[in-house]
C-alpha positions as CSV (number, residue, x, y, z in Angstrom):
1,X,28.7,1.4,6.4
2,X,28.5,-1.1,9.6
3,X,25.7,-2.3,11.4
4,X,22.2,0.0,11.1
5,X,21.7,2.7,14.0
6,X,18.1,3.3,15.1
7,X,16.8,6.5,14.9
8,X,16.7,6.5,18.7
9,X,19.9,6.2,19.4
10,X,21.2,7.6,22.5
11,X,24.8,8.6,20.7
12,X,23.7,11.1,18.3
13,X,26.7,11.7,16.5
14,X,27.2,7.8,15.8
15,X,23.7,8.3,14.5
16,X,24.9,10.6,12.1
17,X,28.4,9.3,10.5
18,X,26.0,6.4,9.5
19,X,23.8,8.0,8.4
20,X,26.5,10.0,6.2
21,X,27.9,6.9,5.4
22,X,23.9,5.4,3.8
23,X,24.0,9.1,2.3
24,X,27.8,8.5,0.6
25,X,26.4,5.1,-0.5
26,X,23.5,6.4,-1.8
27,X,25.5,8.8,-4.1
28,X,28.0,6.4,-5.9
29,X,25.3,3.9,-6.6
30,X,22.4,6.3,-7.9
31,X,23.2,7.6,-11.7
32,X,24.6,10.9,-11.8
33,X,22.8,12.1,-14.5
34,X,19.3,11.0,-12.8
35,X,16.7,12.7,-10.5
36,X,15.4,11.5,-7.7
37,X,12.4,9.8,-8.0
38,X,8.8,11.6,-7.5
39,X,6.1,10.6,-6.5
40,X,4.9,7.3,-3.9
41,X,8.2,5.2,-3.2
42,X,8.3,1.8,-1.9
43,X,11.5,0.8,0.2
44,X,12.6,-2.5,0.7
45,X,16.0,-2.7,2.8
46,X,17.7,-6.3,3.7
47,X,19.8,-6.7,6.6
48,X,22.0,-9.2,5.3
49,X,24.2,-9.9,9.2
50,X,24.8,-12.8,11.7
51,X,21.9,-11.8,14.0
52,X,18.9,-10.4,13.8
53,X,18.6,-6.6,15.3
54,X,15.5,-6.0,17.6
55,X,14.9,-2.3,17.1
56,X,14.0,-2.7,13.5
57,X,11.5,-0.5,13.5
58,X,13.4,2.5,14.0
59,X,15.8,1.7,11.3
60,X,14.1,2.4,8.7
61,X,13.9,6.5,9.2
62,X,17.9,7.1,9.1
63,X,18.0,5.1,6.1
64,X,14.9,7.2,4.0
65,X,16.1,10.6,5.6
66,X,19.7,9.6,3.7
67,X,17.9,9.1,0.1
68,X,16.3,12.6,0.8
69,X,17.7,14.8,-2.0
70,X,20.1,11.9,-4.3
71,X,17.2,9.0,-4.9
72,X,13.9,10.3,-4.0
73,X,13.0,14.1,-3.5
74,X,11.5,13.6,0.0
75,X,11.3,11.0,2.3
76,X,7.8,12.2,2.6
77,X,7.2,9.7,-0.6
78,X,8.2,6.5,1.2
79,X,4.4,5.0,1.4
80,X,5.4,1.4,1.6
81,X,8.5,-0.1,3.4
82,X,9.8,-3.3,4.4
83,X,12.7,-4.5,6.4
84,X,14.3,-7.9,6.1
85,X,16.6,-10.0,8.0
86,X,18.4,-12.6,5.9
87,X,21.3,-14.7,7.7
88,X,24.8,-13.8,6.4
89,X,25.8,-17.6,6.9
90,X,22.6,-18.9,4.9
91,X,22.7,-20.7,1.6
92,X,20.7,-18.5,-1.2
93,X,20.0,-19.2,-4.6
94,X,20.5,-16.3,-6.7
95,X,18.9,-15.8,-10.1
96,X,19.3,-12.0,-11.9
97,X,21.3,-10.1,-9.7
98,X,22.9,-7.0,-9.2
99,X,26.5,-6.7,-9.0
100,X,26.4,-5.0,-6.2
101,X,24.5,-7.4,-4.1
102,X,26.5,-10.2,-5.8
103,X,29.8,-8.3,-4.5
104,X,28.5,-7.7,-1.1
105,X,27.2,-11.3,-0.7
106,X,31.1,-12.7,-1.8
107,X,32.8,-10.5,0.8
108,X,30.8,-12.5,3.3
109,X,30.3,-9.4,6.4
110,X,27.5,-7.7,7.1
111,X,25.5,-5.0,4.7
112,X,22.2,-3.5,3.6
113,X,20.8,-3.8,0.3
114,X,18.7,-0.7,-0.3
115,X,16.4,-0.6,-3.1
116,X,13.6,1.3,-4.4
117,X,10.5,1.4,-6.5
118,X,7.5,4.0,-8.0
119,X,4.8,2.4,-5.7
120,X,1.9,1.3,-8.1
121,X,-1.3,4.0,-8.5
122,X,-4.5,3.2,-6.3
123,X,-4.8,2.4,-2.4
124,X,-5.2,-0.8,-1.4
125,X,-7.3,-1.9,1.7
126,X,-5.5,-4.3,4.0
């Protein structure tokens, strides 16, 4: 997949082969057999990398416009998300994980773990 692309990049069509590529991703790792999701989504994507990227912000649209249609039904639903920089070359101590993080943490290069949530009922203030 290679290093996130901000929404606002200036090379459109490197903008969208990743975002094809988060898209592909997306499909081999949701269950076949499963809808998306419905209703209010929270997003929580970790950069896992040697340095941290300073247009975060606008990294976070590719990734929820390549769920649209495979994990959630629209990237409409997204009401809460998060983006996290974790050092590649850090020490972690992992309790309960996936496979697929645990896979992507042994090769060692850089990767985004994606993962998602029904957000819980009720607004919150603050």
């Amino acid at each position: 997949m290679g290093s996130p692309v901000s929404a606002r990049a200036r090379n459109s069509l490197l903008l969208r082969k990743w975002t094809a590529s988060v898209a592909e991703a997306a499909r081999a790792a949701w269950p076949a057999d499963q809808p998306p999701l419905r209703g209010d989504i929270t997003l929580r994507v970790t950069h896992y990398a040697d340095r941290r990227i300073a247009d975060r912000d606008h990294m976070i649209k590719p990734i929820e416009e390549s769920l649209h249609g495979i994990a959630i039904a629209h990237d409409s639903q997204i009401s809460d998300a998060l983006w996290n920089w974790r050092d590649i070359n850090g020490r972690f101590t992992v309790r309960f994980v996936s496979i697929s993080l645990a896979e992507a943490l042994s090769d060692g290069g850089e990767f985004l773990h994606i993962r998602l949530w029904s957000s819980p009922g009720g607004e919150e203030c603050g």
